[in-house]
C-alpha positions in Angstrom: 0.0 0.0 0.0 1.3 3.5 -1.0 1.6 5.9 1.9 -0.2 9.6 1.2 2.6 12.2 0.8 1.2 14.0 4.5 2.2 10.4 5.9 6.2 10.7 4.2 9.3 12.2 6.4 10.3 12.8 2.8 7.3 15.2 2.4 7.2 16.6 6.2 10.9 17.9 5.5 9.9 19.0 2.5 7.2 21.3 2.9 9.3 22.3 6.2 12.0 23.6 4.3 9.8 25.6 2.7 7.9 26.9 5.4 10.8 28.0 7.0 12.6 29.3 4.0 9.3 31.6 3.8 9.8 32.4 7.6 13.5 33.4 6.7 11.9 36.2 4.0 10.4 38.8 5.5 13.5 38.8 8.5 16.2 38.8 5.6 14.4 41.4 3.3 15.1 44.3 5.1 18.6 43.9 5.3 19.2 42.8 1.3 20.1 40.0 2.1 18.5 36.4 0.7 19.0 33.3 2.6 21.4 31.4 0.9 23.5 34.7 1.2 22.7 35.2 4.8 24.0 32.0 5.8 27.3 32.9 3.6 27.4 36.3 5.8 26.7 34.4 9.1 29.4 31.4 8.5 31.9 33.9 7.5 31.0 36.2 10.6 31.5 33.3 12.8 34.8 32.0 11.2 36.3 35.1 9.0 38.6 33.9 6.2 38.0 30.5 5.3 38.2 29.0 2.0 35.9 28.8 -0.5 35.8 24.7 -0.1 35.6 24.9 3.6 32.5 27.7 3.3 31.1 25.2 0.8 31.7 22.2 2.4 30.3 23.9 5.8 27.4 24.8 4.4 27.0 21.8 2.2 26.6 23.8 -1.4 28.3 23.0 -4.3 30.6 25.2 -6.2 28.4 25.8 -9.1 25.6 27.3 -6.6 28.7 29.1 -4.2 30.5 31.1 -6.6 28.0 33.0 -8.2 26.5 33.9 -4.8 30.1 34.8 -3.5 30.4 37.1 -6.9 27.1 39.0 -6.5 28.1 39.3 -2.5 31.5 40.6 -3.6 30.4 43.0 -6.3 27.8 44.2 -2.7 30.6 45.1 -0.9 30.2 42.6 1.7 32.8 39.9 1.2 36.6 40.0 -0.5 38.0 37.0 -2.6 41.5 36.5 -3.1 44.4 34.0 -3.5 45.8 32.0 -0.2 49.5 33.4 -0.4 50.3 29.9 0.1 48.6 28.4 -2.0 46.9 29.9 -4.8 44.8 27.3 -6.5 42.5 28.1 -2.9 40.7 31.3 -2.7 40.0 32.9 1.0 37.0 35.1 1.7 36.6 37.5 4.5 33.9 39.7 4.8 34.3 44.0 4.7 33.5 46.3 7.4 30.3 47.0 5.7 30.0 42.7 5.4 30.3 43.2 9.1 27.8 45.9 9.9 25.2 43.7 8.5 26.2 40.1 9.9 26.1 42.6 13.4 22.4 43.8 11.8 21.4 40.2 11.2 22.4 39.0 14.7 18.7 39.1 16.1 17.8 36.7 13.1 17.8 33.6 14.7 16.0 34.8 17.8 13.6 36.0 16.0 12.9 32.6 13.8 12.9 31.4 17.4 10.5 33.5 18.9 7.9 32.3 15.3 8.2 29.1 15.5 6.7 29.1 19.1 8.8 26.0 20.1 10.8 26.0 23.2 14.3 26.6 23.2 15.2 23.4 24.3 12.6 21.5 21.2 14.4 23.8 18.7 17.9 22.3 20.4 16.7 18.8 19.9 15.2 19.3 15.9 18.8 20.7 15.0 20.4 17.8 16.6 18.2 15.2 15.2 17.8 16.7 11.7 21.4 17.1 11.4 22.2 13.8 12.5 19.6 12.5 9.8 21.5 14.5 7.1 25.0 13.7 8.6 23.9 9.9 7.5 22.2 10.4 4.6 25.1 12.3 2.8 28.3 13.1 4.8 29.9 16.2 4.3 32.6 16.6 1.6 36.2 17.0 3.0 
């Protein structure tokens, strides 16, 4: 017997996604920023000059999807590409002063998210854990 796609996890996480990426909008839209490129801004703001690999292997997007969001974030003034001095075939990001001002400006994000979803603190703790877990074994991240 088929299951109903409202009875799937495949489905649930689904539609999640996209209820939360919808959440995400109207937080991110006053600042500029979209979400892909906010969680670009906030990895960077919480580890400053890290690869483009380790940003992309962190935040589990391919390079085809990464570097024309790094370009259009560059050509904002908000991040700064440029060869390791060590190696050159790796390229290191690190955001501006005005990349800064608005990871500061974006700070009250998550609490925010938080504060909609109406879960506890400690629920919203235990959905990361469990949903990362789940992704952790369904495809590891690339090294």
């Amino acid at each position: 017997m088929a299951l109903a796609p409202t009875d799937m996890l495949c489905f649930a996480l689904h539609s999640t996604a996209h209820a939360v990426h919808a959440a995400y909008a109207p937080l991110l839209q006053p600042l500029g920023l979209t979400y892909p490129q906010y969680l670009v801004l906030t990895s960077l703001a919480t580890t400053d000059g890290q690869t483009v690999g380790q940003l992309g292997g962190g935040l589990r997007l391919e390079s085809n999807t990464l570097t024309p969001l790094l370009k259009r974030m560059e050509s904002a003034g908000w991040l700064r590409r440029s060869r390791d001095g060590k190696d050159e075939r790796q390229v290191r990001l690190a955001l501006t002063d005005d990349g800064r001002t608005l990871a500061k400006k974006a700070e009250s994000v998550p609490r925010t998210f938080a504060e909609k979803t109406g879960l506890p603190m400690s629920d919203l703790a235990d959905l990361r854990d469990i949903l990362a877990a789940l992704r952790d074994r369904l495809k590891p991240a690339k090294a």
